[in-house]
C-alpha positions as CSV (number, residue, x, y, z in Angstrom):
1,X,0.0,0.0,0.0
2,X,1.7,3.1,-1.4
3,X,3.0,5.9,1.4
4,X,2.5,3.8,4.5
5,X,5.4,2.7,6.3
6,X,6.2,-0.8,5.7
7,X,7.4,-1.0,10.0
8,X,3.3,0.4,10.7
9,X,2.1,-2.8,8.6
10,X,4.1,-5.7,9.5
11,X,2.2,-8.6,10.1
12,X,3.7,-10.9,13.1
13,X,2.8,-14.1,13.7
14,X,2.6,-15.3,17.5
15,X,3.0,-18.8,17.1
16,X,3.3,-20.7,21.1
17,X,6.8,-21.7,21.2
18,X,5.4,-25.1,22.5
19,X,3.1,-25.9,19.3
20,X,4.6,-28.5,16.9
21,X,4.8,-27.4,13.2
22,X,2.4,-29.2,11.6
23,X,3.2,-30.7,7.7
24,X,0.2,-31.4,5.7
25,X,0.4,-34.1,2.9
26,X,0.2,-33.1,-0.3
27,X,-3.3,-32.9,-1.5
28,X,-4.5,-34.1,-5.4
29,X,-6.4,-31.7,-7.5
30,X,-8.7,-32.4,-10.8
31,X,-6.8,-31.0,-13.7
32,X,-9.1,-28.1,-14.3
33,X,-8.3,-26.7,-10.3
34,X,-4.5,-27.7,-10.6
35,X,-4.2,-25.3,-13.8
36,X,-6.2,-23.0,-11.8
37,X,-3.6,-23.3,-9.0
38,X,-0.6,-23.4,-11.2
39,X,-2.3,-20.0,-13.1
40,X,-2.1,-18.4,-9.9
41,X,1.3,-19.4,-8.8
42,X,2.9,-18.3,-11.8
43,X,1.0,-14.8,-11.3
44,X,2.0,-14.1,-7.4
45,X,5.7,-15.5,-8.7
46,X,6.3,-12.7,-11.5
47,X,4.7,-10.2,-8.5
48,X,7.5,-11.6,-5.8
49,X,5.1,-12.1,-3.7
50,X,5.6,-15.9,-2.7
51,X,9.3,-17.8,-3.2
52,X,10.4,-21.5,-3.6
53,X,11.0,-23.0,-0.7
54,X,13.3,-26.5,0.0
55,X,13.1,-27.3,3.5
56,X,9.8,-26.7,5.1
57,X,8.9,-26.6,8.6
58,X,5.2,-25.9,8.3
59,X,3.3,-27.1,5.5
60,X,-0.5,-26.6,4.3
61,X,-2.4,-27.2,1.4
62,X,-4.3,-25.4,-1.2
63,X,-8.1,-24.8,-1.0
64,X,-10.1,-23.6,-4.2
65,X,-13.3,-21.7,-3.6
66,X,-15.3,-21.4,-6.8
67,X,-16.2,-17.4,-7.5
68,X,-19.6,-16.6,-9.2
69,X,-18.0,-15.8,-12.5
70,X,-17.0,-19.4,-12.6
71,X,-12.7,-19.3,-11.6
72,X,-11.8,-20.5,-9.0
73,X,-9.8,-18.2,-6.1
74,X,-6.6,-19.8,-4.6
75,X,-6.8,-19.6,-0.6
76,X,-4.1,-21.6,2.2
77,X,-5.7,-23.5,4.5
78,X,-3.7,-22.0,7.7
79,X,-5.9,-23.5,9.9
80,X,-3.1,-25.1,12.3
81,X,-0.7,-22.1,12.2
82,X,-3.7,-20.0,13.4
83,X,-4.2,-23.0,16.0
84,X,-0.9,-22.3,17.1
85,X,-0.8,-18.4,17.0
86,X,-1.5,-16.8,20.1
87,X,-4.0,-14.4,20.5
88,X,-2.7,-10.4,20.7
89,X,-4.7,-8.2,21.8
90,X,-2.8,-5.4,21.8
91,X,-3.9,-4.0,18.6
92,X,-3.0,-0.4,17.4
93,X,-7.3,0.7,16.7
94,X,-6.0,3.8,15.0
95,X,-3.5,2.4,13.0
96,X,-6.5,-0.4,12.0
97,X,-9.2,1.9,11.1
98,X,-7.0,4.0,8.5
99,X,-6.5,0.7,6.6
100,X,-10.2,-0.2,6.6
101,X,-11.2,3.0,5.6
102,X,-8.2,3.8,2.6
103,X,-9.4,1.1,0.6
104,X,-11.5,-2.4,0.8
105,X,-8.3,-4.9,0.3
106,X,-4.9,-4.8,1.5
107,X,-1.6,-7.0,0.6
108,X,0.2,-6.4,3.7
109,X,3.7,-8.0,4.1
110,X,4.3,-10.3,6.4
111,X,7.1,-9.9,8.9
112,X,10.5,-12.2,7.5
113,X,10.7,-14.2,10.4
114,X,7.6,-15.6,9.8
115,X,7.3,-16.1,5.6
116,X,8.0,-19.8,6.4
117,X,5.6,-20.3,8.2
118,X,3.2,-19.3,5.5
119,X,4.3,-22.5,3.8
120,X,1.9,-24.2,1.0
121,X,2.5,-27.1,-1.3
122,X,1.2,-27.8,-4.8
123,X,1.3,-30.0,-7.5
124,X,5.2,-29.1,-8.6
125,X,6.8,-27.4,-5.9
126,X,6.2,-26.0,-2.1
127,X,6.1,-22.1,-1.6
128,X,5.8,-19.3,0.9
């Protein structure tokens, strides 16, 4: 998001020290969803906004949701990380509602430290 400080809009994950990093297994797609996956990759590549990763220590799949024009929109299925995240709830309200009210979607970059664990496998390779 153009003229806001990349420090302001960091996002942390606050992952319990004690969880185990969970791998999922690779899940199979029908050849229409894994061109729709592979589509997608190949997009948020050539924006460097995901990177090849070798040695994973959390892992999760791919979910397709079908949008009413008929594609289908790539999501992660972080449901364990967020089981593992714990809860803040120190949260900066002001800094919050400027980014709801600037615009309706926001890419905000996650902190370094934690692009691994935003680890997701697909038919050819594993990303974050």
């Amino acid at each position: 998001m153009p003229g806001v400080d990349p420090a302001m809009s960091v996002h942390w994950l606050y992952v319990d020290p004690h969880y185990k990093p969970v791998n999922k297994k690779k899940r199979t797609f029908s050849e229409e969803k894994g061109e729709a996956i592979h589509e997608e990759v190949d997009k948020l590549l050539g924006e460097n906004a995901i990177r090849e990763l070798l040695f994973p220590t959390w892992l999760v799949n791919m979910v397709l949701v079908p949008k009413p024009n008929g594609t289908w929109q790539m999501c992660s299925d972080f449901t364990s990380i967020n089981k593992a995240c714990l809860k803040d709830f120190a949260i900066l309200y002001k800094v919050v509602d400027f980014l709801d009210s600037f615009r309706g979607y926001h890419q905000i970059f996650m902190a370094e430290e934690d692009v691994e664990k935003t680890t997701f496998i697909t038919e050819y390779d594993i990303y974050c």
